[in-house]
C-alpha positions in Angstrom: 0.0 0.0 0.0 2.8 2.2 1.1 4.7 1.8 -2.2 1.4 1.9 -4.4 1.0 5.8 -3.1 4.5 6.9 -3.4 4.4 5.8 -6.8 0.9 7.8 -7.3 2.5 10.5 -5.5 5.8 10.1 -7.8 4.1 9.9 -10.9 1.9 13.0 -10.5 5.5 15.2 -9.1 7.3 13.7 -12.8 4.4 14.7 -14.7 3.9 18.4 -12.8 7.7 18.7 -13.9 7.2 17.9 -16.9 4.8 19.6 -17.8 6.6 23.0 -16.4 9.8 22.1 -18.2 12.1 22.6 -14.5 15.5 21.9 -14.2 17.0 18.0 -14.3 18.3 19.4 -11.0 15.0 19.8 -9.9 13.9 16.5 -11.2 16.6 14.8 -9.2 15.8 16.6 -5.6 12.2 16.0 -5.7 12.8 12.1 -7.0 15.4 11.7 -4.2 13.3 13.2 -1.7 10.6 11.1 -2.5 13.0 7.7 -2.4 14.4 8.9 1.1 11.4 9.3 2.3 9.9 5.5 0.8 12.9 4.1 2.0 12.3 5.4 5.7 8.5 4.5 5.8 9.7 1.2 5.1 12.6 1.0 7.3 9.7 2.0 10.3 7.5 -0.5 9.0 10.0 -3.4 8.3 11.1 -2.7 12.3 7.7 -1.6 14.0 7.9 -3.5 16.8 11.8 -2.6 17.6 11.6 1.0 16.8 9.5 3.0 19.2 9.0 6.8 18.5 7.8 7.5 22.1 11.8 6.5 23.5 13.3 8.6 20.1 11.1 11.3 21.3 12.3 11.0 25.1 16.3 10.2 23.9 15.6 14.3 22.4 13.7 16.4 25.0 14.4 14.5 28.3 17.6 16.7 28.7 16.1 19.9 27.6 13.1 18.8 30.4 15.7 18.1 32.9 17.0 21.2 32.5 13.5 23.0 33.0 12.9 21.7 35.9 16.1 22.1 37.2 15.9 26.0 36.4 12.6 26.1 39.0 
């Protein structure tokens, strides 16, 4: 499912760019973006249950918390 929507999602961004003659630069930021992106959607689905973006979320702003309360 995840695949069939970046490839809608692709194939609507190649034909926009197309059809507004950008840059082959341009082409290859908003393809690369769009493979990064597939390829980390998948990575979080492929490892669900060992990935855990409540404990990511805690590695970032526990410190910054800690130093909150610590300022009180």
């Amino acid at each position: 499912m995840i695949a069939l929507l970046y490839g809608i999602i692709v194939g609507v961004e190649f034909r926009y760019l197309r059809l507004h003659q950008r840059k082959r630069r341009t082409f290859y930021f908003v393809i690369g973006t769009a493979a990064i992106t597939f390829l980390y959607f998948e990575a979080l689905y492929v490892f669900r249950d060992q990935y855990s973006i409540g404990l990511s979320l805690e590695a970032i702003f526990s410190p910054i918390d800690q130093l909150i309360v610590w300022r009180r």
